[in-house]
One Martini backbone bead per residue (centre of mass of N, CA, C, O) as a GRO file, in nm:
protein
  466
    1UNK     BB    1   2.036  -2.441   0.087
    2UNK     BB    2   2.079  -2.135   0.141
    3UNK     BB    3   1.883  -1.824   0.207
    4UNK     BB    4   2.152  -1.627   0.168
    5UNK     BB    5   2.330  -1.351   0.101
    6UNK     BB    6   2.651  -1.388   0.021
    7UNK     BB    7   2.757  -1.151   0.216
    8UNK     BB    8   2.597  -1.268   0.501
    9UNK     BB    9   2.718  -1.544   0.493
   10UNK     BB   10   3.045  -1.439   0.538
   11UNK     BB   11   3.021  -1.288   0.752
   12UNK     BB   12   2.919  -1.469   0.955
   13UNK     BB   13   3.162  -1.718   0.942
   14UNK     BB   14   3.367  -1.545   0.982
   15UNK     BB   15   3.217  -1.425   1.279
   16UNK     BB   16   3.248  -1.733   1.403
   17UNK     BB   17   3.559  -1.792   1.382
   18UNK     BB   18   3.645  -1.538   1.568
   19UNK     BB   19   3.481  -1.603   1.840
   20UNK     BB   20   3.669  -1.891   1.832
   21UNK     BB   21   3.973  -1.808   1.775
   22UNK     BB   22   4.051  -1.874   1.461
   23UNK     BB   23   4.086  -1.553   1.338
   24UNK     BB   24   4.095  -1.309   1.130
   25UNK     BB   25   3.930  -1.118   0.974
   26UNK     BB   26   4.159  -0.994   0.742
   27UNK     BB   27   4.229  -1.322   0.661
   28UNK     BB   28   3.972  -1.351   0.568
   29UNK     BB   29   3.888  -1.111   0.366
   30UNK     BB   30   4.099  -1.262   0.185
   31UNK     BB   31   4.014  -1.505   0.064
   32UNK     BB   32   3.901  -1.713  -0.195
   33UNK     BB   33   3.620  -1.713  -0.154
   34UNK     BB   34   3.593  -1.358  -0.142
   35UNK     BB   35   3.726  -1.321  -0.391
   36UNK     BB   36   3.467  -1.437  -0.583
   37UNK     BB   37   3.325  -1.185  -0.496
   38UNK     BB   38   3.171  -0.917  -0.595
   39UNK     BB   39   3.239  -0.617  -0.508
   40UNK     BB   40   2.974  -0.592  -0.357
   41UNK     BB   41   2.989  -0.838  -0.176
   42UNK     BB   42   3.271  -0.764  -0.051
   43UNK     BB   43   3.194  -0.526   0.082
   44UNK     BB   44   3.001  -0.599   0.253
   45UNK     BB   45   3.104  -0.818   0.402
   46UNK     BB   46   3.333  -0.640   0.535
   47UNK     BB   47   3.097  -0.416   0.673
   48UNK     BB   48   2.976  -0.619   0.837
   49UNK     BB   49   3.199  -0.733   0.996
   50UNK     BB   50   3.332  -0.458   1.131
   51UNK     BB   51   3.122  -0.367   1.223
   52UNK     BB   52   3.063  -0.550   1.438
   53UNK     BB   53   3.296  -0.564   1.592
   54UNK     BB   54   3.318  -0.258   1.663
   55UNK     BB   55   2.948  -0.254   1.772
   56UNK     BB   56   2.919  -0.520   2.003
   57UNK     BB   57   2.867  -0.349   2.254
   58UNK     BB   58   2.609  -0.179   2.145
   59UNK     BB   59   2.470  -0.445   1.974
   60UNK     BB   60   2.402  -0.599   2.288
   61UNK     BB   61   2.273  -0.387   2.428
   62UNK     BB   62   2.036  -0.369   2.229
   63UNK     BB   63   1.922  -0.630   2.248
   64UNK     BB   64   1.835  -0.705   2.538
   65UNK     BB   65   1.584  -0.517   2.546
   66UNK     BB   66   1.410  -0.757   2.381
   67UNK     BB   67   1.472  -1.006   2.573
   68UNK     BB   68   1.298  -1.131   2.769
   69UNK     BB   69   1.619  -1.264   2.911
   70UNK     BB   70   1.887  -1.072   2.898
   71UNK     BB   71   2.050  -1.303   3.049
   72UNK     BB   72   2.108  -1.470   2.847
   73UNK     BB   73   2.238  -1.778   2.710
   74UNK     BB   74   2.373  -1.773   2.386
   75UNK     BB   75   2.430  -1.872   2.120
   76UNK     BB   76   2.646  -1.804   1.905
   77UNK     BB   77   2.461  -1.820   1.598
   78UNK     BB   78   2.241  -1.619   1.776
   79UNK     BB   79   2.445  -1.363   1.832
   80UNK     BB   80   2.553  -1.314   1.543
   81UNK     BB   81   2.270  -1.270   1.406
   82UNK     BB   82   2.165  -1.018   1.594
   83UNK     BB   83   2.438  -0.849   1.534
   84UNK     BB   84   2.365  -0.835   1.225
   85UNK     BB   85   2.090  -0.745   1.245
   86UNK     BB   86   2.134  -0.478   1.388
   87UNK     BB   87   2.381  -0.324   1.219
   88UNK     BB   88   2.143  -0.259   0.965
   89UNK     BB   89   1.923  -0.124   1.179
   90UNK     BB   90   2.124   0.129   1.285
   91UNK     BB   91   2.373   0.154   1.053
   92UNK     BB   92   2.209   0.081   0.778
   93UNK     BB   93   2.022   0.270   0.593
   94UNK     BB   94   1.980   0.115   0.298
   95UNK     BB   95   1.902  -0.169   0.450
   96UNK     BB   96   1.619  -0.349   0.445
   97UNK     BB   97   1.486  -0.443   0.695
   98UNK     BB   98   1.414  -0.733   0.581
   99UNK     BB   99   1.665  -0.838   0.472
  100UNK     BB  100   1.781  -0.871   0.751
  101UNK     BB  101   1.587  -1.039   0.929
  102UNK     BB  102   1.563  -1.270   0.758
  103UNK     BB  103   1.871  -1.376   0.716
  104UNK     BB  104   1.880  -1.381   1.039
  105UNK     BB  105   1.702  -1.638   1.069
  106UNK     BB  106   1.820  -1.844   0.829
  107UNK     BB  107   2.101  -1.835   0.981
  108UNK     BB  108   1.937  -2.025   1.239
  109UNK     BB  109   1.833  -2.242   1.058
  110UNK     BB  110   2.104  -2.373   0.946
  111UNK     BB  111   2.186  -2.461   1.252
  112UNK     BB  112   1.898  -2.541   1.434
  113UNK     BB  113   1.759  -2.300   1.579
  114UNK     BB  114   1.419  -2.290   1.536
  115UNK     BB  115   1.349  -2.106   1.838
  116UNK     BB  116   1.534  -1.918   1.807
  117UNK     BB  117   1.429  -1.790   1.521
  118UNK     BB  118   1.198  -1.660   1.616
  119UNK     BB  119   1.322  -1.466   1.847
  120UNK     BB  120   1.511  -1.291   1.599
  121UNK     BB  121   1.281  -1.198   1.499
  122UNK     BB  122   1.105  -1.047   1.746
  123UNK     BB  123   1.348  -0.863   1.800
  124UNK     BB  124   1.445  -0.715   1.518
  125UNK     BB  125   1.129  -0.604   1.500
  126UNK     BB  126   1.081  -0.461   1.723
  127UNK     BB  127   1.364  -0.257   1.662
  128UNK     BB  128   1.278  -0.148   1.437
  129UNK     BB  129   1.035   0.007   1.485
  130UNK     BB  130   1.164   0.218   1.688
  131UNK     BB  131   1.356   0.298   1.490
  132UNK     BB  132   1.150   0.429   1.302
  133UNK     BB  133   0.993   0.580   1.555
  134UNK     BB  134   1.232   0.764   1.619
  135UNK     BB  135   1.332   1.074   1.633
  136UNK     BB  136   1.642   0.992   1.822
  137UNK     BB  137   1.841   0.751   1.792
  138UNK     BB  138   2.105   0.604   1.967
  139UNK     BB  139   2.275   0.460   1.663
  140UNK     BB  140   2.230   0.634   1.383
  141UNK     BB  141   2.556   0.693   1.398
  142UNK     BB  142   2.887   0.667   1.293
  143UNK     BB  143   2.918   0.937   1.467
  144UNK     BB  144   2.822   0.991   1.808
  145UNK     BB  145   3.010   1.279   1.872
  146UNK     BB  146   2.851   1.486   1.651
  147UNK     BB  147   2.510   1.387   1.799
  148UNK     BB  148   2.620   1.442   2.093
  149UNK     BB  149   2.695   1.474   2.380
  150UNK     BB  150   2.996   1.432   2.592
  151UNK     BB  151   3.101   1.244   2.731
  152UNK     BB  152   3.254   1.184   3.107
  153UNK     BB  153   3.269   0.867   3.083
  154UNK     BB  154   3.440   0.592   3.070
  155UNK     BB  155   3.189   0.426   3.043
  156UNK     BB  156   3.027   0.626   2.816
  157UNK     BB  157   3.293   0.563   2.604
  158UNK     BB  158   3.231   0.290   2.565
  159UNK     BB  159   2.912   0.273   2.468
  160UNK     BB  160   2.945   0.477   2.276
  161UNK     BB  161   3.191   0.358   2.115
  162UNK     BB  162   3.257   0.015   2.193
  163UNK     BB  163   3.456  -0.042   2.458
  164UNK     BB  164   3.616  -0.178   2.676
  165UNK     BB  165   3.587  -0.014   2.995
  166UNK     BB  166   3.903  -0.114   3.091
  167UNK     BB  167   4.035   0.047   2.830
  168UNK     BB  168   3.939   0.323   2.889
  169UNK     BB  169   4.007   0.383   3.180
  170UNK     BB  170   4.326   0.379   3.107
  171UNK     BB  171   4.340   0.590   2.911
  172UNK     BB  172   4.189   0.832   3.098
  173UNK     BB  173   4.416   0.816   3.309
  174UNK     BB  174   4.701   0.834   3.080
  175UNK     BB  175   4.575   1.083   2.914
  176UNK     BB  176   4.275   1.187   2.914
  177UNK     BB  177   3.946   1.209   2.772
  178UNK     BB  178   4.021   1.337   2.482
  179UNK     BB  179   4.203   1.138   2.398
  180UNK     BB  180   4.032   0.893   2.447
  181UNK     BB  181   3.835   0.977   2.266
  182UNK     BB  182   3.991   0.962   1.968
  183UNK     BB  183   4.059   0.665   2.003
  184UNK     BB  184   3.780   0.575   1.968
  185UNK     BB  185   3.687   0.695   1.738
  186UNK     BB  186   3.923   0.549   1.549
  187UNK     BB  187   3.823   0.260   1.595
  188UNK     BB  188   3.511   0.310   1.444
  189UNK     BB  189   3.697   0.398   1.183
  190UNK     BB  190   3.794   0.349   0.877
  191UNK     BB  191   4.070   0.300   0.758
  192UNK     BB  192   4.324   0.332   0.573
  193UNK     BB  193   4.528   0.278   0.289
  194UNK     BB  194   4.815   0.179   0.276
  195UNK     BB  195   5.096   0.242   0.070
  196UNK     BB  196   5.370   0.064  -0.119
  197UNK     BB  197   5.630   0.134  -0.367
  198UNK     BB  198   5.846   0.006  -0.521
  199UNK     BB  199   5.772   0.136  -0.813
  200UNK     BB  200   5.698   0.436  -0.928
  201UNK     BB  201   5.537   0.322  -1.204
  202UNK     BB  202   5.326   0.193  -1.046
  203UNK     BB  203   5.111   0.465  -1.024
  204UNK     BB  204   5.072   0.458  -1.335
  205UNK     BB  205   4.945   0.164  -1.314
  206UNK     BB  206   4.683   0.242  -1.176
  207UNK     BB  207   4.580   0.471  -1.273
  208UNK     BB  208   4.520   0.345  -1.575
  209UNK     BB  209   4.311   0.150  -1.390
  210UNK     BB  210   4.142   0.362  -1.199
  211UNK     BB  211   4.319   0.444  -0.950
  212UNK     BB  212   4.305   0.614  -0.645
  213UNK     BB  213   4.597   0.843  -0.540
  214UNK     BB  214   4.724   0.940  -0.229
  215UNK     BB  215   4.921   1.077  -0.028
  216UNK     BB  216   5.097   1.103   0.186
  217UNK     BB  217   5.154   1.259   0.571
  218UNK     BB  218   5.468   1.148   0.638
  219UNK     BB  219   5.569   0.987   0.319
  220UNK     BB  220   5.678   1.014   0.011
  221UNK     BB  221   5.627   0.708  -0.046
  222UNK     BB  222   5.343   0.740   0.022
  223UNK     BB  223   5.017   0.571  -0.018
  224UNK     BB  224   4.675   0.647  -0.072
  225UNK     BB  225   4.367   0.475  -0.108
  226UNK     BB  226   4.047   0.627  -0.237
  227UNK     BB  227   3.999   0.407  -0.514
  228UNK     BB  228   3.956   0.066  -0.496
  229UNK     BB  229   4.075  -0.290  -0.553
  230UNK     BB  230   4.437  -0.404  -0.545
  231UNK     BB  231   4.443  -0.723  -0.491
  232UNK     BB  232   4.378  -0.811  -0.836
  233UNK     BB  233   4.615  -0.721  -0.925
  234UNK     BB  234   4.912  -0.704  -1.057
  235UNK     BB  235   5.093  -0.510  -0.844
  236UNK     BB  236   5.040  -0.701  -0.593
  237UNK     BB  237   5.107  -1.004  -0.698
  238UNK     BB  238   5.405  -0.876  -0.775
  239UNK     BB  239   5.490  -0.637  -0.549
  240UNK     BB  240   5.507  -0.352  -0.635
  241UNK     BB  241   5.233  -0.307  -0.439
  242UNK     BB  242   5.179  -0.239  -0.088
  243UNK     BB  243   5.043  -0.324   0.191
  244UNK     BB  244   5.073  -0.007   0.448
  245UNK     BB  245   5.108   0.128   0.718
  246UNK     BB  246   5.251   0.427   0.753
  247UNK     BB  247   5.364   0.394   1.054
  248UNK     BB  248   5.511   0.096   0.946
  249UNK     BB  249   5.744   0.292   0.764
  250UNK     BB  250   5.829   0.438   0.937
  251UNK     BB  251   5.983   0.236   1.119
  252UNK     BB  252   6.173   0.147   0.898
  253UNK     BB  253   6.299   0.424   0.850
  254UNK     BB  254   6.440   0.498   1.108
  255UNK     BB  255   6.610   0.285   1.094
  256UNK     BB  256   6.760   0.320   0.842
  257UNK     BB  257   6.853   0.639   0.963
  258UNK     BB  258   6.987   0.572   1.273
  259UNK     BB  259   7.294   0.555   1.131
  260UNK     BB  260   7.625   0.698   1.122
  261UNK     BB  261   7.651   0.419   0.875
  262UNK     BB  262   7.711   0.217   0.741
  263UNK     BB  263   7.561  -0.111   0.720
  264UNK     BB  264   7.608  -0.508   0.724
  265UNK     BB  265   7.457  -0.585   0.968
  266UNK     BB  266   7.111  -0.711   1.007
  267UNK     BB  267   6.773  -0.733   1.242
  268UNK     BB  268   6.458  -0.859   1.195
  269UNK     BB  269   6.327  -1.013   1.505
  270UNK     BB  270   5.999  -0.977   1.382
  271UNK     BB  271   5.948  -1.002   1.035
  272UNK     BB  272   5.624  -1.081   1.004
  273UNK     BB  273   5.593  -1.022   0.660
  274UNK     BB  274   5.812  -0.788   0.556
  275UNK     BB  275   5.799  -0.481   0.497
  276UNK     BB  276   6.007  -0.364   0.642
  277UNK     BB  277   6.238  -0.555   0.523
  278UNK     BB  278   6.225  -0.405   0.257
  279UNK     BB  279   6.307  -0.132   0.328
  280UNK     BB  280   6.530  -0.157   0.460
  281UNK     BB  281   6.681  -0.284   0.196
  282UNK     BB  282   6.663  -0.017   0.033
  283UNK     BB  283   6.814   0.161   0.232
  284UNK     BB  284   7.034  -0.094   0.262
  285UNK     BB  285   7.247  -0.184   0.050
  286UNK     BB  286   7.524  -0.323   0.188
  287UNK     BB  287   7.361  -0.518   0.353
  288UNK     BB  288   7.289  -0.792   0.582
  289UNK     BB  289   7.006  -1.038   0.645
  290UNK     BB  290   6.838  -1.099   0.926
  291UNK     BB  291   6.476  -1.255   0.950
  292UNK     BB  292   6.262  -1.366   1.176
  293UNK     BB  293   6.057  -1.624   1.283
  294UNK     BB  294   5.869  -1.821   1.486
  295UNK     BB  295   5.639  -1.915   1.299
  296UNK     BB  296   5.641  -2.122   1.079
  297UNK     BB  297   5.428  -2.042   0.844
  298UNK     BB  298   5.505  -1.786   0.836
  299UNK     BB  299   5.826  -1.805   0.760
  300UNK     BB  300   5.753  -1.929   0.497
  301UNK     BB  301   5.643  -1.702   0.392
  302UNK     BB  302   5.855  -1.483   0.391
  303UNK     BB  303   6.057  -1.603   0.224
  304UNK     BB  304   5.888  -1.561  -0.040
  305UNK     BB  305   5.875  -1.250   0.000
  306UNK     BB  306   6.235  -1.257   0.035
  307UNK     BB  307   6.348  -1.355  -0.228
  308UNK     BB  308   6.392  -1.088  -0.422
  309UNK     BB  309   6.699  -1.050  -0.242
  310UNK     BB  310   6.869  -1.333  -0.206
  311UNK     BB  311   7.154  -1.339  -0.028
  312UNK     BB  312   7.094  -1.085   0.188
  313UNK     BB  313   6.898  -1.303   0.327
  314UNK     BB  314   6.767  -1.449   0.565
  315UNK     BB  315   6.601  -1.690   0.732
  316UNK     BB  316   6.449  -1.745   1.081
  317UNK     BB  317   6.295  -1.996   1.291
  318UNK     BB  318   6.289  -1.813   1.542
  319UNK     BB  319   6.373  -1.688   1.866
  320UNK     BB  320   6.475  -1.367   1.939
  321UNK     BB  321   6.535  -1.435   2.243
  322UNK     BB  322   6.805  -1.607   2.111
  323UNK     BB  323   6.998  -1.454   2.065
  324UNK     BB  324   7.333  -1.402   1.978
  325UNK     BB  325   7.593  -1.226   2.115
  326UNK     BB  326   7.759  -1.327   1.840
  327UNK     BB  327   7.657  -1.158   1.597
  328UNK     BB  328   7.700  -0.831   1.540
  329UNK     BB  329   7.558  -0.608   1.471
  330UNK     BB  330   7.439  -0.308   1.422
  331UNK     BB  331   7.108  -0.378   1.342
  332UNK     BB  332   6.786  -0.415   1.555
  333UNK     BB  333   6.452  -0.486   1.477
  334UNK     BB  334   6.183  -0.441   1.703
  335UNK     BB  335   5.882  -0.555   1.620
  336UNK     BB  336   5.671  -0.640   1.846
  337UNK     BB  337   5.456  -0.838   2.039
  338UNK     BB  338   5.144  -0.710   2.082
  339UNK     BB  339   4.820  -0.622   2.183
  340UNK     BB  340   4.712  -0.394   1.958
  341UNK     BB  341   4.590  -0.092   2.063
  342UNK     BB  342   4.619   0.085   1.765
  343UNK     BB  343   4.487  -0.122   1.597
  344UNK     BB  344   4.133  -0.121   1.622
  345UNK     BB  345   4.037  -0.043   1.333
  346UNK     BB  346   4.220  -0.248   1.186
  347UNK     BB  347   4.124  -0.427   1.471
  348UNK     BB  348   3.902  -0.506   1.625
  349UNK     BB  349   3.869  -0.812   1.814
  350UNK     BB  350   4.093  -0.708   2.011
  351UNK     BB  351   3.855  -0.598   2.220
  352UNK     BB  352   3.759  -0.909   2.293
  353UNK     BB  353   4.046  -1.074   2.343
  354UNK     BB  354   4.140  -0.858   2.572
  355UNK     BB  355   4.306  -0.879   2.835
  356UNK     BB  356   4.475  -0.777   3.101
  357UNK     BB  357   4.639  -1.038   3.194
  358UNK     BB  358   4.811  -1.022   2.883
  359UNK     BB  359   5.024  -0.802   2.960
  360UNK     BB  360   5.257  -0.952   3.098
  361UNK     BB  361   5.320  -1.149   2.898
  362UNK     BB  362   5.393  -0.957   2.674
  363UNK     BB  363   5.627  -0.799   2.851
  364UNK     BB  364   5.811  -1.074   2.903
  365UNK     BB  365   5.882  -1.068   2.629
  366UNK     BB  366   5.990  -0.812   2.524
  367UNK     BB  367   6.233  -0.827   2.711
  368UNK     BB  368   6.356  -1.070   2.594
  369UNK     BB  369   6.418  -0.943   2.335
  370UNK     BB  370   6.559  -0.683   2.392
  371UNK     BB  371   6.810  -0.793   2.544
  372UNK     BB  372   6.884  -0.975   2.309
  373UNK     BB  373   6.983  -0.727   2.080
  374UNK     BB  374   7.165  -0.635   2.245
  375UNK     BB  375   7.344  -0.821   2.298
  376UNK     BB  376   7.390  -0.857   1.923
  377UNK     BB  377   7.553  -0.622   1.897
  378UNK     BB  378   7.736  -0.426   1.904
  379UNK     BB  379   7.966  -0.172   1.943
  380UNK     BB  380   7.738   0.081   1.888
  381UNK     BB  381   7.498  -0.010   1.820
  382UNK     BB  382   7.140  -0.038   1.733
  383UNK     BB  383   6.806  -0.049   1.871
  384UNK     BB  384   6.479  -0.117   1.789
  385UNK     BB  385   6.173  -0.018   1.876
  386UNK     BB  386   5.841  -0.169   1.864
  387UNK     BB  387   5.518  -0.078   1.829
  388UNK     BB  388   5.110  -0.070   1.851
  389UNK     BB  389   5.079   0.041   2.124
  390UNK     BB  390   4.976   0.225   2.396
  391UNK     BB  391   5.083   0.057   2.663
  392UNK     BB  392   5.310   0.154   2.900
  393UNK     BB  393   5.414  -0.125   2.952
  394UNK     BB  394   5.526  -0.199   2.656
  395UNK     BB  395   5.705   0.055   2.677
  396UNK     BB  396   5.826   0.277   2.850
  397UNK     BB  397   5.872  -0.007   3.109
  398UNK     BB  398   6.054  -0.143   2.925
  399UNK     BB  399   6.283   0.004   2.844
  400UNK     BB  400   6.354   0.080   3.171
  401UNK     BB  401   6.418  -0.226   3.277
  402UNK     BB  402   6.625  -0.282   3.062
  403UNK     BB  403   6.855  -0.030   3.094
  404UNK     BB  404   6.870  -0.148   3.404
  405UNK     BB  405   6.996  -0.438   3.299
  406UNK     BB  406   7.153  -0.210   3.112
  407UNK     BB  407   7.426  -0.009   3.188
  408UNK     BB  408   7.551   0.021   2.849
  409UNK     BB  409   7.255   0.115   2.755
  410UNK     BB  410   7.096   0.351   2.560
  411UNK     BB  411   6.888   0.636   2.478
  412UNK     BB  412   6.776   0.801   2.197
  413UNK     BB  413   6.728   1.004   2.002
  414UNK     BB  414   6.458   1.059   1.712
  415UNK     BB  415   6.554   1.341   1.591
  416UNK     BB  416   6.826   1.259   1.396
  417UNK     BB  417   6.646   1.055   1.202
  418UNK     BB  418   6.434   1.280   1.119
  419UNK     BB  419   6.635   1.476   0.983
  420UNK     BB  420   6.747   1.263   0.781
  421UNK     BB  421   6.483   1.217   0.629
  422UNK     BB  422   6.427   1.521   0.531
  423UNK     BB  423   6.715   1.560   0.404
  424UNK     BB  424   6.647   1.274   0.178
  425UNK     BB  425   6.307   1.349   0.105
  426UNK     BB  426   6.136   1.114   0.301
  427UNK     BB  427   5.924   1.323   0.359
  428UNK     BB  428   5.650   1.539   0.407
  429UNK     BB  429   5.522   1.798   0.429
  430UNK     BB  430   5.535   1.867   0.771
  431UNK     BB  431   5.643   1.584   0.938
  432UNK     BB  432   5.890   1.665   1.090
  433UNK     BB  433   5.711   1.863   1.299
  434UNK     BB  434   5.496   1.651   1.395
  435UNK     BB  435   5.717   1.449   1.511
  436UNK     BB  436   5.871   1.604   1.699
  437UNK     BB  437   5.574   1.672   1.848
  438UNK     BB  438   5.606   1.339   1.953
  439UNK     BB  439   5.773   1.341   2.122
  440UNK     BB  440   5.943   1.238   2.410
  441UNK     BB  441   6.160   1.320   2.642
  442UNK     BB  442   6.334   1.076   2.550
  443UNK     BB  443   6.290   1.040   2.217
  444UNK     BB  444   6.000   0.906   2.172
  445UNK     BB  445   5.776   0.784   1.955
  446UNK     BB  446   5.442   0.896   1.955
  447UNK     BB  447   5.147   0.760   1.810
  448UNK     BB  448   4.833   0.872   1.783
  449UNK     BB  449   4.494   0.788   1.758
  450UNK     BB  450   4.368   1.096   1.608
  451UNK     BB  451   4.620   1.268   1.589
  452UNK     BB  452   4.703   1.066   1.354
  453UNK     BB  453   4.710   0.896   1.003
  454UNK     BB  454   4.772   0.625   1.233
  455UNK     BB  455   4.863   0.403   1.386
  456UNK     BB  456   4.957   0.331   1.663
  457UNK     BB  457   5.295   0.412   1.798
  458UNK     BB  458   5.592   0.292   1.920
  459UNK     BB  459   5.915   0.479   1.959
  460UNK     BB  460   6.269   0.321   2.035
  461UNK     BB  461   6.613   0.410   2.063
  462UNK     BB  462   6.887   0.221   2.128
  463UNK     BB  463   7.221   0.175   2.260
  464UNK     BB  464   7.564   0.039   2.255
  465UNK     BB  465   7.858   0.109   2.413
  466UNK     BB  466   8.066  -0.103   2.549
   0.00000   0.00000   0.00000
């Protein structure tokens, strides 16, 4: 048996998993194993966790400082022990430098790796002493742009930040420095929780268990999550209230808003877990739903959470770059599968497995999905694109591409499907204002992390003429 504290032997397995590409932190920090651990240390598993993700690129330079030979190639699972326990040392101050170190040693010496957990001890006390003795640590804020001066270079918000430098350069050169600097502290804070309740008295039902919610920043219906874990409770369980980030419901919102009339027939083209396809649903009550999803096990997933529509919705196991032209939708929501650089705080791994020349595949694909929508909708139907994309690639130039390939269709402003939610009530005070601020010349709506209260997003409507 492992002599190593329940919260980070579960980091520890998580990062290990995700190291290897073999599935997402937030997917992990959800199972059945880590729900069994007491709120404590569930929390900490979490903290541990998305911590060493978000930064570990500077906590793997400053591991190197200490390393006889910087540049040698480590074992997997001596690398992730340095990096939780760097983690423990530069940024979590309340837990004592023995306990972060101990369990760290355990952790490779569990693997088998007992020469290296000499090394693992040797680096750690080393990096300890110097922390404790420094007058100003370079990593001890979480929050190191409030600490010192602001970086000059794409380069400097990278190491400062933790983020690959490829992608820091991008934003710098399409955003501009400051700009860049706010995406970038973005992705290093712990997101907002943010829920959607399927019924009001559900709000009543949270507070009654002692659970603080507050208003959402954007959607009269949206509310941020202040504190508690309402996983484990019974409106979670049975659906009354679900997590949902509030960009994400705002998609389905503008979908739901966009269209000049009644729709009877529309389509999620990319359904899966399925929060926007609820949203449609509650909005356009006398629509047939058709909602796709590529991968079998997510599809299955999928059914079981839109079983409660009956048979207003269809579930389809398929490519919705295969849409046949002859479905006749009224409307088509494609929240496309992207790169996702704007959820970087709620899924920081992103940042370690995302390659420059992944964006090609995203992009060709991107175009065949909303190709095929454009195709699949009536005369007059209208098609919402939506990423969570910053990249240029997925958005703007994807949309000039299509719009190109199909002249017989435009881009609408997403202006007037603003003002129909505000004047339906279902806008947050001020929010008409903020979004409006947010369009691009074209009428699509960017929302950017550090100047929104949610995900990046991109946003925008295409219309049918033909």
């Amino acid at each position: 048996m492992i002599n190593v504290s329940p919260a980070r032997l579960a980091a520890y397995r998580i990062l290990l998993e995700v190291e290897k590409g073999q599935a997402h932190s937030d997917e992990l920090l959800r199972t059945r194993s880590v729900n069994r651990m007491t709120p404590v240390d569930r929390n900490l598993a979490t903290a541990l966790t998305l911590g060493v993700l978000r930064w570990q690129v500077s906590l793997d330079h400053a591991v190197k400082e200490f390393l006889a030979k910087p540049n040698a190639k480590l074992d997997v699972e001596v690398r992730i022990a340095l990096r939780l326990g760097a983690l423990q040392l530069l940024r979590m101050e309340r837990i004592p430098a023995h306990a972060a170190i101990t369990d760290s040693v355990e952790l490779v010496k569990a693997k088998g790796h007992s020469f290296a957990a000499r090394m693992v001890n040797a680096v750690l006390r080393k990096m300890a002493a110097k922390h404790a003795n420094a007058s100003a640590p370079e990593l001890v804020s979480a929050e190191p742009a409030a600490a010192k001066p602001a970086s000059s270079t794409a380069a400097e918000l990278a190491l400062e930040f933790a983020h690959p430098a490829w992608l820091v350069e991008r934003w710098v050169a399409q955003h501009g420095p400051e700009v860049a600097r706010e995406i970038c502290a973005h992705g290093q804070q712990q997101s907002a929780i943010h829920l959607r309740l399927a019924f009001s008295a559900a709000e009543d039902e949270l507070a009654a268990e002692g659970f603080k919610i507050g208003r959402g920043a954007l959607l009269a219906d949206a509310r941020t999550l202040l504190a508690g874990d309402i996983v484990h409770t019974e409106a979670f369980s049975e659906g009354r209230v679900r997590i949902q980030d509030e960009g994400s419901q705002l998609v389905a919102e503008l979908a739901g808003a966009c269209l000049a009339k009644p729709a009877k027939k529309i389509c999620d083209a990319c359904a899966a877990p399925g929060g926007k396809t609820l949203i449609l649903a509650e909005r356009l009550t006398q629509a047939r739903i058709v909602a796709c999803e590529l991968s079998a096990p997510r599809a299955e997933e999928l059914a079981k959470r839109l079983a409660q529509l009956g048979k207003r919705v269809e579930c389809r196991t398929m490519d919705a770059s295969l849409l046949a032209a002859t479905e006749d939708f009224d409307l088509v929501l494609v929240d496309a599968p992207c790169s996702g650089t704007g959820t970087l705080g709620r899924n920081p791994e992103i940042r370690h497995r995302l390659r420059l020349e992944d964006l090609p595949r995203q992009v060709e694909r991107q175009r065949a999905i909303l190709s095929a929508s454009l195709s699949a909708v009536r005369k007059g139907g209208r098609v919402m694109y939506s990423t969570c994309s910053l990249e240029r690639e997925e958005n703007d130039d994807v949309l000039a591409a299509v719009l190109a390939a199909h002249p017989t269709a435009r881009q609408i402003p997403l202006s007037a499907a603003i003002d129909a939610l505000e004047a339906g009530g279902l806008l947050a005070p001020g929010a008409a204002e903020r979004l409006t601020g947010s369009l691009t010349p074209e009428g699509a709506l960017r929302l950017m992390p550090g100047a929104s209260p949610t995900d990046g997003f991109f946003v925008a409507l295409l219309e049918r003429v033909d």
